[in-house]
C-alpha positions as CSV (number, residue, x, y, z in Angstrom):
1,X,80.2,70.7,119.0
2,X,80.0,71.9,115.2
3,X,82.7,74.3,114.0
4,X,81.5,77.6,113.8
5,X,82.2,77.8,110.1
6,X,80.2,74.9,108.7
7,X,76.0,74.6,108.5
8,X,75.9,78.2,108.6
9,X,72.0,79.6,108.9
10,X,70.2,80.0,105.1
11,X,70.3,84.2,105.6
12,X,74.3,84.1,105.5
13,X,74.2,81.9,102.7
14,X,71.9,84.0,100.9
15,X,74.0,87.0,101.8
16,X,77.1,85.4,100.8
17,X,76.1,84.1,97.3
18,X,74.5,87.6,96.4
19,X,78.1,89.1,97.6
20,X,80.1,86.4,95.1
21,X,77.2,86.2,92.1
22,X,77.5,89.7,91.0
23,X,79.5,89.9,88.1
24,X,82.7,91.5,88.8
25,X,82.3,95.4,88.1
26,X,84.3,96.9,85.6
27,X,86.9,99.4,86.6
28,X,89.4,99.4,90.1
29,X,86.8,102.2,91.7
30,X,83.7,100.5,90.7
31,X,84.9,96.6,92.1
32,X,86.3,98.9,95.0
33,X,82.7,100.3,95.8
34,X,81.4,97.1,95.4
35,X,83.4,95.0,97.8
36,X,83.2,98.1,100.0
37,X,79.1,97.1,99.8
38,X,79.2,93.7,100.1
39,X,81.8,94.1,103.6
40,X,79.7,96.7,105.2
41,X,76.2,94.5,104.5
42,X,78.2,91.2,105.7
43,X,79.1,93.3,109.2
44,X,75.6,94.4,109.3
45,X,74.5,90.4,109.3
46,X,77.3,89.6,111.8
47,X,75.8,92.7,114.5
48,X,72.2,91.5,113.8
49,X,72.0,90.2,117.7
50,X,73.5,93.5,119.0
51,X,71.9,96.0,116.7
52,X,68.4,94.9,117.8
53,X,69.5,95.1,122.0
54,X,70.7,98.9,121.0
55,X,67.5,99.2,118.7
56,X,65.4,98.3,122.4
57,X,67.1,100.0,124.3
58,X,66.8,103.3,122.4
59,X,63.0,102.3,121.6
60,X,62.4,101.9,125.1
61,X,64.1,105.0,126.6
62,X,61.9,106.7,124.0
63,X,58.7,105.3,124.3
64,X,58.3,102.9,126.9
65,X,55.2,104.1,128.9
66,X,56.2,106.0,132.5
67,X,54.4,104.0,135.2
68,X,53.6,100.7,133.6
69,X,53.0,97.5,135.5
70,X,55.8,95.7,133.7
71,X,59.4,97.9,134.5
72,X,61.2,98.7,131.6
73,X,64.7,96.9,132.6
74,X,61.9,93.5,133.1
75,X,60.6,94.2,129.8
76,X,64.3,94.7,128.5
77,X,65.2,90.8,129.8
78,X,61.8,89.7,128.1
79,X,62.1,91.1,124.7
80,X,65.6,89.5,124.5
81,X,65.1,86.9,125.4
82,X,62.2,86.5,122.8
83,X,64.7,88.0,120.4
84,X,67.4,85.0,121.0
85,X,64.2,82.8,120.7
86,X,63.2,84.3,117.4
87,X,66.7,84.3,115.7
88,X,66.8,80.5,116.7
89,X,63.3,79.9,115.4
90,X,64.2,81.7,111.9
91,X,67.1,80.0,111.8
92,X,69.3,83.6,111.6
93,X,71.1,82.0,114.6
94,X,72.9,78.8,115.3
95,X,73.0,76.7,118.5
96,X,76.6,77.0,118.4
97,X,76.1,80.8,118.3
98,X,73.5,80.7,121.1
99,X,76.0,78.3,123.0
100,X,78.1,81.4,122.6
101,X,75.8,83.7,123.8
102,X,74.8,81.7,126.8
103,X,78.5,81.8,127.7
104,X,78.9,85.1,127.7
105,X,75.6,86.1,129.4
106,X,76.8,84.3,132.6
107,X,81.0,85.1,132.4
108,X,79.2,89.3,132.1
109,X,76.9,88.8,134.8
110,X,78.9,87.7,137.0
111,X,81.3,91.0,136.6
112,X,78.3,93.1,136.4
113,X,77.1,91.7,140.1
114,X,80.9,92.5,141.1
115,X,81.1,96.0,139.1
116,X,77.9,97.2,140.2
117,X,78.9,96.2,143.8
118,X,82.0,98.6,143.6
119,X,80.0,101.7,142.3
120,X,82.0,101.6,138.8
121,X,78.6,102.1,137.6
122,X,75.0,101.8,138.2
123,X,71.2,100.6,136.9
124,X,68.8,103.4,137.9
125,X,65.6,102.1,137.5
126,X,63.7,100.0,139.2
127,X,63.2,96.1,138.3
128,X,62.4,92.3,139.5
129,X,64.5,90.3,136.9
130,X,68.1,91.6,138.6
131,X,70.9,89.7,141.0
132,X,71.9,92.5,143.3
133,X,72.1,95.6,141.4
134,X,72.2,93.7,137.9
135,X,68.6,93.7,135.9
136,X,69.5,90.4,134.0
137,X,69.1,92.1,130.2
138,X,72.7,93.3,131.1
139,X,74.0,89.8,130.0
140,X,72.7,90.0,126.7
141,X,74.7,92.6,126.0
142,X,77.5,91.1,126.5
143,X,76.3,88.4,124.6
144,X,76.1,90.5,121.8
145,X,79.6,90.9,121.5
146,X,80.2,87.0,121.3
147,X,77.6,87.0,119.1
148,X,79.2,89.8,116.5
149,X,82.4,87.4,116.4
150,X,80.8,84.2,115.8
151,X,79.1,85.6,113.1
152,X,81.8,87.6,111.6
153,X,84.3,84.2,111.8
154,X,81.7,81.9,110.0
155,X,80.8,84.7,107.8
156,X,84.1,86.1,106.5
157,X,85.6,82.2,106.5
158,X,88.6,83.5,108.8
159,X,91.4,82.1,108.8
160,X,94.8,83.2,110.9
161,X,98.5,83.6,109.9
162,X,101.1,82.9,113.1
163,X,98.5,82.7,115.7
164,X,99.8,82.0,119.3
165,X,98.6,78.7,121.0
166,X,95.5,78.2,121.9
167,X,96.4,77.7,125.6
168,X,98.5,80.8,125.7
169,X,95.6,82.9,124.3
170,X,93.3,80.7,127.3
171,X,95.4,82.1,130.1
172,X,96.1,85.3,129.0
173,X,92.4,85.8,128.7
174,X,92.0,84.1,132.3
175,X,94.6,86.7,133.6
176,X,92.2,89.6,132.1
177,X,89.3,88.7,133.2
178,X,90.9,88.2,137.4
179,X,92.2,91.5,136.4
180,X,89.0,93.2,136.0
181,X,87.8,91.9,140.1
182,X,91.5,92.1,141.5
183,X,92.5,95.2,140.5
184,X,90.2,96.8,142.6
185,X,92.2,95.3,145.9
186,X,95.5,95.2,144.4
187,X,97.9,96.4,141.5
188,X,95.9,97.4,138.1
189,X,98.1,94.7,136.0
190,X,96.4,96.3,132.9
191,X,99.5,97.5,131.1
192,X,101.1,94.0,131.4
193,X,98.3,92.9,130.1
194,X,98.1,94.8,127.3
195,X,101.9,94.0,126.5
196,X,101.3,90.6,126.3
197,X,98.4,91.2,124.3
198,X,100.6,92.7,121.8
199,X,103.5,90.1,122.2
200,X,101.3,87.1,121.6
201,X,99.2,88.6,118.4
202,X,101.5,91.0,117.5
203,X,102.7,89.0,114.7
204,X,99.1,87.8,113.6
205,X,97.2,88.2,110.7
206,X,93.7,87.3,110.1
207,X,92.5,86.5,106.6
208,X,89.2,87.2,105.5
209,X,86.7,87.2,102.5
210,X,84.3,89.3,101.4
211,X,83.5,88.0,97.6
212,X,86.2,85.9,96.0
213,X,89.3,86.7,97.1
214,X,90.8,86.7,100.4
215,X,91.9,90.2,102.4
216,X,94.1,90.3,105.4
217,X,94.8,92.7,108.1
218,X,96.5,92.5,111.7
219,X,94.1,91.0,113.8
220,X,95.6,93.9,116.7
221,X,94.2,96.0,113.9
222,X,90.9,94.2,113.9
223,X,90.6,94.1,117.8
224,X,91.3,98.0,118.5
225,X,88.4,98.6,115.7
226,X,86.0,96.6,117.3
227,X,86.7,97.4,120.5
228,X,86.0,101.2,119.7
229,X,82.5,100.1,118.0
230,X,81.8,99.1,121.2
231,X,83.0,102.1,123.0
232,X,80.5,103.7,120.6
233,X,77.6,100.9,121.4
234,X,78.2,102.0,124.7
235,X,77.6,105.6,124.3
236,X,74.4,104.8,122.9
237,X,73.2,102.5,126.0
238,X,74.2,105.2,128.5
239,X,72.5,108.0,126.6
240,X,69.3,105.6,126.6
241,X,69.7,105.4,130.7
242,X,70.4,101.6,130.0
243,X,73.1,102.2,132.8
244,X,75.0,105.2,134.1
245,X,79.0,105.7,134.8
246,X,79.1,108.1,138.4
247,X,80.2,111.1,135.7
248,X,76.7,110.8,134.3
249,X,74.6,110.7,137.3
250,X,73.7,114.4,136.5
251,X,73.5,114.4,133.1
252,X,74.5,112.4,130.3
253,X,78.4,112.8,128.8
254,X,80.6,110.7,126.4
255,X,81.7,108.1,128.1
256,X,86.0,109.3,128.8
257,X,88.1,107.2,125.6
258,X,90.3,105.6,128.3
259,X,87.3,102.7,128.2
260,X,88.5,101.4,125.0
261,X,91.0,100.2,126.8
262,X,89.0,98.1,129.1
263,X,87.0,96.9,125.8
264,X,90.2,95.8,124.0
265,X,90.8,93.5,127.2
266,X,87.3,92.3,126.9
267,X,87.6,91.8,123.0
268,X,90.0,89.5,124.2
269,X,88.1,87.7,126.1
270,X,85.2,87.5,123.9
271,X,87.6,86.0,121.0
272,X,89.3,83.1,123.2
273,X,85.8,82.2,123.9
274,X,85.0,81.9,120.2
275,X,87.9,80.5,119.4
276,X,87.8,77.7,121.9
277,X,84.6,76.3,119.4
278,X,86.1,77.7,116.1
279,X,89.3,76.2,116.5
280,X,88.9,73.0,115.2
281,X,88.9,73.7,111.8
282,X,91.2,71.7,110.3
283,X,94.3,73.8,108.4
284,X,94.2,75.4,104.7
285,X,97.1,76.6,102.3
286,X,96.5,80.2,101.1
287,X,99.2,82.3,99.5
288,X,102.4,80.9,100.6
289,X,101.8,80.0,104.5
290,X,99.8,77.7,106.5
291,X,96.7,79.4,107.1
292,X,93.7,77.9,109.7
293,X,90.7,78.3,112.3
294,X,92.7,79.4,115.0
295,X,95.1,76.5,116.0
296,X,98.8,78.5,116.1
297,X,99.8,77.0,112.7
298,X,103.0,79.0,111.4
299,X,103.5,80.7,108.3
């Protein structure tokens, strides 16, 4: 399979030569401002697959018709799937990506049969296109999430500073995922699991660009941020009745912040998977370490 940073579609090209052509602005606030444009428009590109699910779903919950032959949830699994379709056929997606996506709509399906199963939260309305008490759209979001990192890597040309092995980052994301079906029979292992998460990427930067130059943060930094866009994402599906938490089965609430938490875990997940494709990327020199894809090279 392709790396996920090479043949990327013609929109991220476009995006990223208008983000490198300008000239550079005069004055530290002005370049500031600009970069600040050109990061925020790039992110934008990267969420395209997960803004239009939370666009449908709110659409939907506002004015899909009570009572029509086709149930909303149904019409939910049709639309994106048409979506995927459509970013393929425009070329704003890549098979890698969609590769991706497939992944994760089967590895968050399969938890959501589970989760459902255990009442940690529920699908009120009626459909056909479900396993159990899953209507299948629920995989797509998911999906979105691998989606967001695939095109964030390929987009911002990541590269990583003293990242763990690859196979370290593999079980470690194994463990999380048990975790999430176990720890409903046994011992919640979470806080292990998020010590280790902070032993093995502790130490790791990622290194990004948004015009010419390269930027670097922690990528802990970089997961806990993500992770609460999600929490956020997530507050927008359960106000659109997407799905319900048992708190909200009178009435809508924020969902409680302790499920960043469980997102940061999944982030985790979500980037092992990506990485597993991105990873072959063959190592380059920047500043004054060893800098690559994500194979563990050290500074």
């Amino acid at each position: 399979m392709d790396s996920l940073v090479s043949a990327a579609p013609r929109g991220l090209w476009r995006l990223d030569a208008w983000a490198q052509g300008w000239a550079a602005p005069r004055g530290a606030w002005a370049l500031a401002l600009h970069e600040l444009v050109c990061f925020g428009l790039k992110q934008a590109w990267a969420c395209l697959f997960g803004a239009c699910m939370l666009a449908l779903l709110l659409l939907t919950w506002a004015c899909y018709p009570a009572g029509a032959w086709l149930a909303r949830y149904d019409f939910l699994v049709l639309a994106a799937f048409a979506l995927q379709c459509l970013l393929l056929a425009l070329r704003l997606e890549t098979r890698e990506e969609a590769a991706v996506i497939l992944l994760f709509h089967l590895t968050g399906t399969a938890m959501e049969v589970f989760k459902t199963a255990m009442g940690s939260w529920e699908y009120p309305e009626p459909s056909l296109l479900r396993i159990g008490g899953v209507p299948l759209f629920t995989g797509f979001m998911y999906a979105a999430v691998g989606s967001y990192i695939a095109r964030a890597w390929r987009l911002f040309e990541f590269r990583f500073v003293r990242h763990p092995p690859f196979a370290a980052t593999a079980w470690l994301a194994l463990a999380i995922y048990v975790n999430f079906f176990t720890h409903h029979f046994a011992a919640d292992l979470r806080w292990l699991l998020f010590g280790a998460v902070a032993v093995l990427f502790g130490r790791t930067w990622v290194h990004f660009r948004v015009r010419h130059e390269h930027r670097r943060m922690p990528l802990l930094l970089g997961f806990v941020l993500v992770a609460a866009f999600i929490w956020l994402a997530e507050n927008v599906g359960t106000f659109a009745a997407a799905w319900r938490y048992p708190a909200q089965r009178d009435g809508w609430s924020v969902v409680p912040l302790s499920k960043l938490g469980s997102w940061l875990l999944l982030m985790i997940i979500s980037y092992v998977m990506v990485s597993a494709v991105a990873r072959r990327k063959a190592p380059l020199p920047l500043g004054g370490g060893w800098v690559e894809g994500a194979g563990g090279a050290q500074e």
